[in-house]
Biopython code that builds the backbone (N, CA, C, O; Angstrom):
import numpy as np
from Bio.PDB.StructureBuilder import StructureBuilder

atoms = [
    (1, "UNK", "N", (0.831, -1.176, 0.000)),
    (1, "UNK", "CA", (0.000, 0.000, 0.000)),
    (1, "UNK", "C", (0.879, 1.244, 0.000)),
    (1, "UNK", "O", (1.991, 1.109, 0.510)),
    (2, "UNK", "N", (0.542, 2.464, -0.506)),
    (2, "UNK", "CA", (1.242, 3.476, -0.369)),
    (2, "UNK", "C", (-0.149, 4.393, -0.286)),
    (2, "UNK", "O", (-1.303, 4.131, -0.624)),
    (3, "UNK", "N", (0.417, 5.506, 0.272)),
    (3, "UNK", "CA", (-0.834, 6.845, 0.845)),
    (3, "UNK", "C", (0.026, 7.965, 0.323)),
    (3, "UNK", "O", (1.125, 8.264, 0.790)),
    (4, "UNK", "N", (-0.493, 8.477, -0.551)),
    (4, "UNK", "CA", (0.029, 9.896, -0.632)),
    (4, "UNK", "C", (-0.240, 10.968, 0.161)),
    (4, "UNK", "O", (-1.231, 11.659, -0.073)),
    (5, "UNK", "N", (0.497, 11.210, 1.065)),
    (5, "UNK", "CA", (0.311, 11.980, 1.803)),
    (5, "UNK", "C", (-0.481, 13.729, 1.895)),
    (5, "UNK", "O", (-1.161, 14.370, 2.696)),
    (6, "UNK", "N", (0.185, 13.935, 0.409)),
    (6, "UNK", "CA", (-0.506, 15.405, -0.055)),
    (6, "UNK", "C", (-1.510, 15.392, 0.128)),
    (6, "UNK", "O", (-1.999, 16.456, 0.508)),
    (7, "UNK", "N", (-2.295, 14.353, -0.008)),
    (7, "UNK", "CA", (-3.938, 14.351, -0.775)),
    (7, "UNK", "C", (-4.592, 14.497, 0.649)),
    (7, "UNK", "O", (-5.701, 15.028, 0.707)),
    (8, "UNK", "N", (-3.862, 13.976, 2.022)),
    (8, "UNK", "CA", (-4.626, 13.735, 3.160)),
    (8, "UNK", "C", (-5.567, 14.729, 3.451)),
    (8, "UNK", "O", (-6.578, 14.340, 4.034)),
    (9, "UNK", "N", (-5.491, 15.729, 3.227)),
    (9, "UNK", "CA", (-5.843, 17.158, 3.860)),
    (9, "UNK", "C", (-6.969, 17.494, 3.131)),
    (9, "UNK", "O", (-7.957, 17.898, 3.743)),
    (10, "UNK", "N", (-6.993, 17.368, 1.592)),
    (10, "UNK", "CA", (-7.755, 17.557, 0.560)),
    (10, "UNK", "C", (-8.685, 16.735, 0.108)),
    (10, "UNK", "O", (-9.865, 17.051, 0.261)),
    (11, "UNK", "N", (-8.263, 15.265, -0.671)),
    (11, "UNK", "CA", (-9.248, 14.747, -1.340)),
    (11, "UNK", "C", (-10.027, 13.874, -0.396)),
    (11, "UNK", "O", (-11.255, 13.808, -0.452)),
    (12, "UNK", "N", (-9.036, 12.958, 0.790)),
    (12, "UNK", "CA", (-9.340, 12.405, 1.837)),
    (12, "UNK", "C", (-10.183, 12.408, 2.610)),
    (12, "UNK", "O", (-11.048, 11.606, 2.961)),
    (13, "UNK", "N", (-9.748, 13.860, 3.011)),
    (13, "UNK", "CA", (-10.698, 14.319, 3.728)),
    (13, "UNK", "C", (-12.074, 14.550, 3.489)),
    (13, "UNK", "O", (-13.005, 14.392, 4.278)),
    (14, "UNK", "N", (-12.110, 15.049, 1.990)),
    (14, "UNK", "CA", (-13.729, 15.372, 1.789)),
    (14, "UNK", "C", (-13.822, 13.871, 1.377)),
    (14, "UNK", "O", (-14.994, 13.535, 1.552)),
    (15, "UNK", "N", (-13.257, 13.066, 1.014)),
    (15, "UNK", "CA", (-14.285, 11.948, 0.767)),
    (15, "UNK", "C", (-14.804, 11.064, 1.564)),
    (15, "UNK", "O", (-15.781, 10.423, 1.179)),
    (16, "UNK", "N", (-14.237, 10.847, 2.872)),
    (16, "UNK", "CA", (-13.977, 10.644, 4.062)),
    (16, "UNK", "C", (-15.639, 11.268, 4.923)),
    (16, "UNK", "O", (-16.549, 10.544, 5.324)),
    (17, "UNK", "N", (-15.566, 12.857, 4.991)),
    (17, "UNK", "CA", (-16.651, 13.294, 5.148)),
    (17, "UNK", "C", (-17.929, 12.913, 4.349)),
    (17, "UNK", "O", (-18.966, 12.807, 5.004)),
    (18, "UNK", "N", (-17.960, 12.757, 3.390)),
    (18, "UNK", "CA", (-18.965, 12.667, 2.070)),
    (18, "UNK", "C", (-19.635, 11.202, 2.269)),
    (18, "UNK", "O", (-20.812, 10.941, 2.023)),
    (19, "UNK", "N", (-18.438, 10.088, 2.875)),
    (19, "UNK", "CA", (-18.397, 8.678, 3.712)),
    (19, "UNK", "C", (-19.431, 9.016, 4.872)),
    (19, "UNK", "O", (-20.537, 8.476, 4.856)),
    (20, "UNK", "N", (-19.179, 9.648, 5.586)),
    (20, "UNK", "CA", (-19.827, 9.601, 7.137)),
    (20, "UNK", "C", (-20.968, 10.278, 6.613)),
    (20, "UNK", "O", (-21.953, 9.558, 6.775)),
    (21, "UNK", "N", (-21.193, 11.119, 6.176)),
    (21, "UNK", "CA", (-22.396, 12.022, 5.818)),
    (21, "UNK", "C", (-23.397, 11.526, 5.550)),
    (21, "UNK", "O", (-24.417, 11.816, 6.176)),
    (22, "UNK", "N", (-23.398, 10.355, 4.228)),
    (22, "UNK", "CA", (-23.984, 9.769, 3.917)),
    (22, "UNK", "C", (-24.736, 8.569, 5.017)),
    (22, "UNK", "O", (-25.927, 8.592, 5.327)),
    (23, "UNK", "N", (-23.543, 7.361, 5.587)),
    (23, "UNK", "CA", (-23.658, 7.093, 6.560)),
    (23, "UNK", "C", (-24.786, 7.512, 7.727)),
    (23, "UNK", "O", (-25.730, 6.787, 8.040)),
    (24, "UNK", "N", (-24.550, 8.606, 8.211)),
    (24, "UNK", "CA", (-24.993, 9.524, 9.485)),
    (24, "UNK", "C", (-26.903, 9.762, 9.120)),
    (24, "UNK", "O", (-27.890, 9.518, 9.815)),
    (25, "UNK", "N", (-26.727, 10.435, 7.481)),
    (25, "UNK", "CA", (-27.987, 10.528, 6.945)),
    (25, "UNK", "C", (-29.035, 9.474, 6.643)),
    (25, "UNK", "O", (-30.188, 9.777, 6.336)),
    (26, "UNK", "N", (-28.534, 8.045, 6.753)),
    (26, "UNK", "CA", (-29.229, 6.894, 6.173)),
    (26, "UNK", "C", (-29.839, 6.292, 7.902)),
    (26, "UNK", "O", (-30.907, 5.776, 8.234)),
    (27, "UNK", "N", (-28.531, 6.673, 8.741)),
    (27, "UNK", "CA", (-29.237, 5.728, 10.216)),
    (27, "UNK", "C", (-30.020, 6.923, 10.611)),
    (27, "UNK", "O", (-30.918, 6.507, 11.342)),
    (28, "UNK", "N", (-30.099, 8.050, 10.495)),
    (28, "UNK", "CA", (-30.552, 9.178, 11.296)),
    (28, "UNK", "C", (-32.004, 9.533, 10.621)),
    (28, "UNK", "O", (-32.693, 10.372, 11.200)),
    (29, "UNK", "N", (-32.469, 8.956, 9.478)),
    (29, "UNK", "CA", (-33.888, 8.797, 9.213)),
    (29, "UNK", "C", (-33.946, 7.032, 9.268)),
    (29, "UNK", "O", (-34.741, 6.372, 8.598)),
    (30, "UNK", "N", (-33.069, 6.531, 10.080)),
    (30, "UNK", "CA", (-34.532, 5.477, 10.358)),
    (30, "UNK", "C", (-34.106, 4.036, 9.459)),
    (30, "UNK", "O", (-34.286, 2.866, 9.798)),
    (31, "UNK", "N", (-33.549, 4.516, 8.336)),
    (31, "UNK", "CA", (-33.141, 3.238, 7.117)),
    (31, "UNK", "C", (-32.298, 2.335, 7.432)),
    (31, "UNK", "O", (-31.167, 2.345, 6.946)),
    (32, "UNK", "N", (-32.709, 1.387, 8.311)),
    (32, "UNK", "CA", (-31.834, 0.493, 8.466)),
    (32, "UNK", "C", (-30.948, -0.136, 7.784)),
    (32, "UNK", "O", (-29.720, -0.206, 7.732)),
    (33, "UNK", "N", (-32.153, -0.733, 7.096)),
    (33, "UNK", "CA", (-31.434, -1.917, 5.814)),
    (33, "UNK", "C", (-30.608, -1.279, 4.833)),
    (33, "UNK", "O", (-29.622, -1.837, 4.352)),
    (34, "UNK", "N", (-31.071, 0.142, 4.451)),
    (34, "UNK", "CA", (-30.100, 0.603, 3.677)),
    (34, "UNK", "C", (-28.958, 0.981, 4.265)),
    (34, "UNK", "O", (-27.922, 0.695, 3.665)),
    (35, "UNK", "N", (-28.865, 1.655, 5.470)),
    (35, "UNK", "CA", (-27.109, 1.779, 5.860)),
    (35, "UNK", "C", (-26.881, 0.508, 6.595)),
    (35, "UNK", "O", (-26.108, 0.585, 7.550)),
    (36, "UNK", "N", (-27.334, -0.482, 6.364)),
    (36, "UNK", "CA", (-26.255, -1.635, 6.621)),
    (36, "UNK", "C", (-25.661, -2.415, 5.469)),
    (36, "UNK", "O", (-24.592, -3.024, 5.496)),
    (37, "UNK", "N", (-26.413, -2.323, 4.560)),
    (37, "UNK", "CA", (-26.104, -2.362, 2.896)),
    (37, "UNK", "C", (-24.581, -1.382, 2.467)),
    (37, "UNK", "O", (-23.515, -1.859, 2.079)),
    (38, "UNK", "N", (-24.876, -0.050, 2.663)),
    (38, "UNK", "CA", (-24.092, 0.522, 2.647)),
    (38, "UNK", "C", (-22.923, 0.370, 3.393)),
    (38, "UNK", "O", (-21.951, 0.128, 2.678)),
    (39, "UNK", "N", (-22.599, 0.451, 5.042)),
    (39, "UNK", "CA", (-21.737, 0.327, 5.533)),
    (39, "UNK", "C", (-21.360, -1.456, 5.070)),
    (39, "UNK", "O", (-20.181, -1.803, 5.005)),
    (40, "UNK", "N", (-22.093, -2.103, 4.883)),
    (40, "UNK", "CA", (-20.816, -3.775, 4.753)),
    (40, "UNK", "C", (-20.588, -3.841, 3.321)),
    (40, "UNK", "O", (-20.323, -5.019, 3.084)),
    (41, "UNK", "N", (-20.556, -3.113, 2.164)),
    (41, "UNK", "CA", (-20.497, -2.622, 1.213)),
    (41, "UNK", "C", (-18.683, -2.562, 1.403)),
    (41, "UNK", "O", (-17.844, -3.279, 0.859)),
    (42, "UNK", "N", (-18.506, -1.521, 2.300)),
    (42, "UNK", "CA", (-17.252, -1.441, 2.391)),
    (42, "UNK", "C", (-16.486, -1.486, 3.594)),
    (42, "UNK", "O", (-15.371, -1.030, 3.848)),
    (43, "UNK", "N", (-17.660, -2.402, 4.581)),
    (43, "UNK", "CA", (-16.688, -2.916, 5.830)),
    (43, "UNK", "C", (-16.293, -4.469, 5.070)),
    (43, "UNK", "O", (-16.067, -5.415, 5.824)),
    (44, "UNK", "N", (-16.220, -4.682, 3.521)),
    (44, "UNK", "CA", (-15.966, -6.059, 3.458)),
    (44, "UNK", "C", (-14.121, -6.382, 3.884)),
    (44, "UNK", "O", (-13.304, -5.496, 4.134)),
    (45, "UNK", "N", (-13.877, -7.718, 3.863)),
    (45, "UNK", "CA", (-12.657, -7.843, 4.008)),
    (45, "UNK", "C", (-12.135, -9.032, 3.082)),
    (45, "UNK", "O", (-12.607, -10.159, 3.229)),
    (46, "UNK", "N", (-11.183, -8.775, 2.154)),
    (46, "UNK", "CA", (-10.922, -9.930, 1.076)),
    (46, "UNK", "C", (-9.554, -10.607, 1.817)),
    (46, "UNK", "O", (-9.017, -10.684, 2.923)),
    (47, "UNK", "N", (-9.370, -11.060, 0.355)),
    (47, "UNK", "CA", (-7.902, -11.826, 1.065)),
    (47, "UNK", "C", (-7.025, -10.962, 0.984)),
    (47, "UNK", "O", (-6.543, -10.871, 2.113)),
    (48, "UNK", "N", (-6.286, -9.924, -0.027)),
    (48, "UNK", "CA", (-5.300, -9.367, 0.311)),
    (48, "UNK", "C", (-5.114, -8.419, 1.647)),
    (48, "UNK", "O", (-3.988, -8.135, 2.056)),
    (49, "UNK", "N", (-6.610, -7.842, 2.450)),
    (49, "UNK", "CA", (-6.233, -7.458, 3.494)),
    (49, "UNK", "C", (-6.429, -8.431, 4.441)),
    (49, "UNK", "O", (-6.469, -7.854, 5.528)),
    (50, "UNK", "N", (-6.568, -9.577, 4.579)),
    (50, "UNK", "CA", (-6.553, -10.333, 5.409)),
    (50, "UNK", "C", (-4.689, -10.462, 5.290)),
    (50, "UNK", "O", (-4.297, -11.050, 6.298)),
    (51, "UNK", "N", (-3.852, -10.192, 4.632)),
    (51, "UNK", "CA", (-2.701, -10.457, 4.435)),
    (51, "UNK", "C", (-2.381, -9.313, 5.032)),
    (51, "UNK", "O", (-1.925, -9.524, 6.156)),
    (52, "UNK", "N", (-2.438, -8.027, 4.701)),
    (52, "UNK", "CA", (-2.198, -7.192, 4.622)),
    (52, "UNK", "C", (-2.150, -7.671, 6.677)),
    (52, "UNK", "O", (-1.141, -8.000, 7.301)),
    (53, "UNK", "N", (-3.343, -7.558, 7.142)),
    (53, "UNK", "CA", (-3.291, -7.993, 8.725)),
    (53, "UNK", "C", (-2.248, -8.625, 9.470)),
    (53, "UNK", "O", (-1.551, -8.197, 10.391)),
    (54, "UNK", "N", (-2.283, -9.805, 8.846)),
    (54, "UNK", "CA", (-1.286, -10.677, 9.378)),
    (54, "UNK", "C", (0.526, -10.248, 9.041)),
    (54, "UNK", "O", (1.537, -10.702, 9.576)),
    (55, "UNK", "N", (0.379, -9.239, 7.981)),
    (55, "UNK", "CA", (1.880, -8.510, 8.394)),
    (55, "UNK", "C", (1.667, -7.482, 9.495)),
    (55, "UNK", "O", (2.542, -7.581, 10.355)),
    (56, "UNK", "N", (0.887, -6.643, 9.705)),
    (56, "UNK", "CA", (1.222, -6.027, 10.626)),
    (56, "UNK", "C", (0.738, -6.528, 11.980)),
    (56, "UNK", "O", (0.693, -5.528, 12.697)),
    (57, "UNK", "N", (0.394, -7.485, 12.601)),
    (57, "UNK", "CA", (-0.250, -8.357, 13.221)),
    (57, "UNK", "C", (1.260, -8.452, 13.830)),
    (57, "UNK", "O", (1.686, -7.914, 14.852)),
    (58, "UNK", "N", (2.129, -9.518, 12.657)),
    (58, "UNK", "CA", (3.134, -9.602, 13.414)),
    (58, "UNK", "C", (4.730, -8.725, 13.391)),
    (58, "UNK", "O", (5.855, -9.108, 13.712)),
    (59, "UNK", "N", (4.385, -7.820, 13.027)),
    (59, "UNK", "CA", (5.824, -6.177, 13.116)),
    (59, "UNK", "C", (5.047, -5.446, 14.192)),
    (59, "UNK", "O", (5.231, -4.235, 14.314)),
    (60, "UNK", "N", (4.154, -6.110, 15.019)),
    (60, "UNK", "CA", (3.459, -5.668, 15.826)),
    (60, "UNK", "C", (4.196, -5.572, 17.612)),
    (60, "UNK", "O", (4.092, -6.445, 18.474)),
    (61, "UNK", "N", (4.897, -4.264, 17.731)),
    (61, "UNK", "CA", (5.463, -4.340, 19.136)),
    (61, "UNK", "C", (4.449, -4.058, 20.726)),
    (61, "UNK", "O", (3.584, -3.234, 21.020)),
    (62, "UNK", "N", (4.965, -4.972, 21.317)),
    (62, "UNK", "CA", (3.990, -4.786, 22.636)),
    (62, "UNK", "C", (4.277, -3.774, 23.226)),
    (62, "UNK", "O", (5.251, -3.023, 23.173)),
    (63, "UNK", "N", (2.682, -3.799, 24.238)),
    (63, "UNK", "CA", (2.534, -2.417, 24.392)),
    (63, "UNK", "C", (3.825, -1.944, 25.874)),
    (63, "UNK", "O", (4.558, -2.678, 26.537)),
    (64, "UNK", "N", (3.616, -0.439, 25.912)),
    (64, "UNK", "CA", (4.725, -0.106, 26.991)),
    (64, "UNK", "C", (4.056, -0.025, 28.515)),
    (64, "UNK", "O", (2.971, 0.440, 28.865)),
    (65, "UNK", "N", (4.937, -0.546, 29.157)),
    (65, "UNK", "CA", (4.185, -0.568, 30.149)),
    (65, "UNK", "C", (5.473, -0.158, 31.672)),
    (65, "UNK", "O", (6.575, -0.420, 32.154)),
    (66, "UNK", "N", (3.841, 0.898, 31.856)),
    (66, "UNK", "CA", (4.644, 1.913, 32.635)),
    (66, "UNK", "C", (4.259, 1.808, 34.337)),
    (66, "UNK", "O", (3.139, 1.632, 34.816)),
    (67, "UNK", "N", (5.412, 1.956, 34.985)),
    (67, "UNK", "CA", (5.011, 1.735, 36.337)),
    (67, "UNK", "C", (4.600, 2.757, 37.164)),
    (67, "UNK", "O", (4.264, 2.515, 38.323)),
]
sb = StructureBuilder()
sb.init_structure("model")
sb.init_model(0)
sb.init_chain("A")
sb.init_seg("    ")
for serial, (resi, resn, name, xyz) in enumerate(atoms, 1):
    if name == "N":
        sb.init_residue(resn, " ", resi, " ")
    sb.init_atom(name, np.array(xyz, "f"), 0.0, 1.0, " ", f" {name:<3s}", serial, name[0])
structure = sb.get_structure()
């Protein structure tokens, strides 16, 4: 994966918002079935991020623990 960082601020962001908006507008009148359609639409998970997991799963350092 790579993230261009430039874009964070800009395209990200509004699409990001434009994401929740929609979201926010579908449970907030009531439409169930449609924002659950919508949200597992793209809460799916394939195999390459199931890979994608299991690398950072394990470059994964424990946590710090402070006395």
């Amino acid at each position: 994966m790579k993230v261009d960082r430039s874009k964070l601020k800009t395209t990200a962001f509004k699409s990001l918002s434009d994401f929740l908006g929609k979201l926010h507008t579908l449970k907030s009148l009531g439409d169930f079935d449609s924002a659950k359609v919508f949200f597992d639409h793209y809460s799916e998970v394939d195999e390459e991020m199931l890979k994608v997991r299991e690398i950072v799963i394990a470059n994964k350092k424990p946590r710090r623990l402070e006395l």
